[in-house]
LOVEX-112406 format. One record per residue (C-alpha): x, y, z; residue in three letters. Coordinates in pm, whole numbers, padded with zeros to 5 digits, always signed. Last residue first. Example, Ala and Ser with C-alpha at 12.3 -4.5 7.8 and 13.67 -1.06 7.14 Angstrom:
<rs>
+01367-00106+00714SER+01230-00450+00780ALA
</rs>
This chain:
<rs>
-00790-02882+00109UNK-00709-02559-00153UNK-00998-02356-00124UNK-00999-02354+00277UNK-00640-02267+00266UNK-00713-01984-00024UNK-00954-01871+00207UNK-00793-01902+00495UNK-00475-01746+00336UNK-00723-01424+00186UNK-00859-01357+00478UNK-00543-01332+00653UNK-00474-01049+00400UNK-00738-00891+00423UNK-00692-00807+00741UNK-00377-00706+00712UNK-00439-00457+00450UNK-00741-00333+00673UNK-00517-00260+00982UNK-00299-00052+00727UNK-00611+00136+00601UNK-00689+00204+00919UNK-00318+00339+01052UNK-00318+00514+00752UNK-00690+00666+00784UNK-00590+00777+01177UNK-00275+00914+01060UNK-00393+01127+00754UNK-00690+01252+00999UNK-00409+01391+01307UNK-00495+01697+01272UNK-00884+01639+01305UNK-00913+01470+01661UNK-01219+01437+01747UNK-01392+01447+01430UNK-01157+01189+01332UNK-01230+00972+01545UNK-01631+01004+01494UNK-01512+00940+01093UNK-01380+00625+01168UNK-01700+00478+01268UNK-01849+00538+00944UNK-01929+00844+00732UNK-02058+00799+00342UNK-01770+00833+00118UNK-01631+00640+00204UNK-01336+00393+00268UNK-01260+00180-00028UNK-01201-00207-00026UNK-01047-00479-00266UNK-00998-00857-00217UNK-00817-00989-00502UNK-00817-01371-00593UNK-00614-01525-00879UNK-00779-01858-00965UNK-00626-02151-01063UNK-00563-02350-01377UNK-00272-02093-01494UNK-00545-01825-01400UNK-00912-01757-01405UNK-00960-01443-01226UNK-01175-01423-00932UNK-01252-01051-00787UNK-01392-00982-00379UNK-01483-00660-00332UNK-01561-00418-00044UNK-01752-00101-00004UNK-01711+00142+00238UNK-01955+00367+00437UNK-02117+00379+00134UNK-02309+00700-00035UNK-02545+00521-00308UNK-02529+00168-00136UNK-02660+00341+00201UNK-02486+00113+00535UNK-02208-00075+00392UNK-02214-00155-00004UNK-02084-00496-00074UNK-01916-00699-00400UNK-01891-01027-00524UNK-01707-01084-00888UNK-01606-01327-01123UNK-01701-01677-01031UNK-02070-01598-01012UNK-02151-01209-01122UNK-02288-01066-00774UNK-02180-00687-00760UNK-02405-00463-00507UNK-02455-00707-00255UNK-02590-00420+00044UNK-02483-00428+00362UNK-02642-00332+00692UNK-02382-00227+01008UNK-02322-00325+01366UNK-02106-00231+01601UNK-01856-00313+01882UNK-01572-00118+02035UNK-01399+00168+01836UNK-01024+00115+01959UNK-00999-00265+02065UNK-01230-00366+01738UNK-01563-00536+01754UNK-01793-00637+01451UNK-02139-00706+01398UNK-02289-00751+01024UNK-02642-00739+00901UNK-02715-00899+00556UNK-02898-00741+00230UNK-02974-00856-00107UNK-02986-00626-00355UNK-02776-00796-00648UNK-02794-01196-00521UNK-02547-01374-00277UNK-02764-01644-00093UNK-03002-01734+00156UNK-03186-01350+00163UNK-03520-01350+00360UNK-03544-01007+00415UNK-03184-00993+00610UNK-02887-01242+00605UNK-02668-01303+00909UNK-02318-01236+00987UNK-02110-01245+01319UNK-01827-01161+01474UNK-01606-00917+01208UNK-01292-00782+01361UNK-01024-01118+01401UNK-01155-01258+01104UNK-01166-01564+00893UNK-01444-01716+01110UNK-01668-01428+01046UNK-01619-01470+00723UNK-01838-01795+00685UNK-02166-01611+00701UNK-02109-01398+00360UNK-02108-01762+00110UNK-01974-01556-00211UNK-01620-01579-00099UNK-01613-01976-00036UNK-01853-02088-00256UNK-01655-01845-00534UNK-01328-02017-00454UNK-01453-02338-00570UNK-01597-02197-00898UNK-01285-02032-00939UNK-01128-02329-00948UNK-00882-02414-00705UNK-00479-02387-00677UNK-00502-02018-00520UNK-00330-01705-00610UNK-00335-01392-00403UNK-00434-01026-00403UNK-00482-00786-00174UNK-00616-00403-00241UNK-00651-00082-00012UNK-00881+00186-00133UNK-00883+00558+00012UNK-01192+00718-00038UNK-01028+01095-00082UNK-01261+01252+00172UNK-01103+01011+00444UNK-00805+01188+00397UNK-00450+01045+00202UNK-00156+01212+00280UNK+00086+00934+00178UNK+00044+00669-00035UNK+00194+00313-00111UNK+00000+00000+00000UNK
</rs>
């Protein structure tokens, strides 16, 4: 992750990628199925689908809690706003047309694998983050790096139990 200055207002994105010796059907049961993430996560505890949603469709919605050291525990509605089997899953959190974030999981067919990337941008909507730095304005750049950094390494356990779960 390379930049430097970066404000909320500017929607940072962070971005993981990793290959994995399954098809990208495989990998898409894993990615696509919402209530297993919890157990790849230290932050996220629990997922559940809303409205009657069972399964990754365009519109469907889920409720997510999480807990982290510095902002305690919450819970936010997503939307599925990208749901293309074995190519692409994606999220809005909280209002899809002014996101808190959104997050993206892409599958690319590769050397008879799949190359998985795991993408998020913050904003432009407010979240949690944006109570911090409220607080504590002059130091914005630091809070979003140190976020975006906690992100990057989220992601990228994700993506090892995901490509560990893919691959057994």
């Amino acid at each position: 992750m390379e930049w430097t200055g970066a404000v909320y207002a500017d929607r940072p994105t962070v971005e993981v990628t990793t290959r994995i010796a399954a098809t990208p059907e495989r990998v898409w049961q894993l990615v696509s199925d919402v209530e297993l993430m919890p157990g790849m996560s230290s932050e996220l505890q629990s997922v559940a689908w809303l409205d009657g949603a069972t399964g990754p469709a365009v519109g469907a919605r889920f409720v997510g809690r999480s807990r982290h050291d510095s902002f305690g525990e919450w819970a936010t509605t997503s939307t599925i706003v990208e749901a293309e089997p074995e190519r692409v899953f994606a999220w809005a959190v909280e209002d899809p047309a002014r996101p808190s974030a959104v997050w993206r999981f892409r599958l690319e067919p590769k050397d008879g694998g799949t190359e998985l990337t795991q993408w998020m941008q913050m904003g432009p909507g407010r979240s949690g983050l944006s109570y911090a730095i409220d607080a504590m304005p002059e130091k914005e750049q630091k809070i979003v790096f140190v976020r975006m950094r906690e992100f990057e390494r989220n992601m990228t356990v994700t993506l090892e139990h995901i490509k560990n779960l893919a691959e057994a």
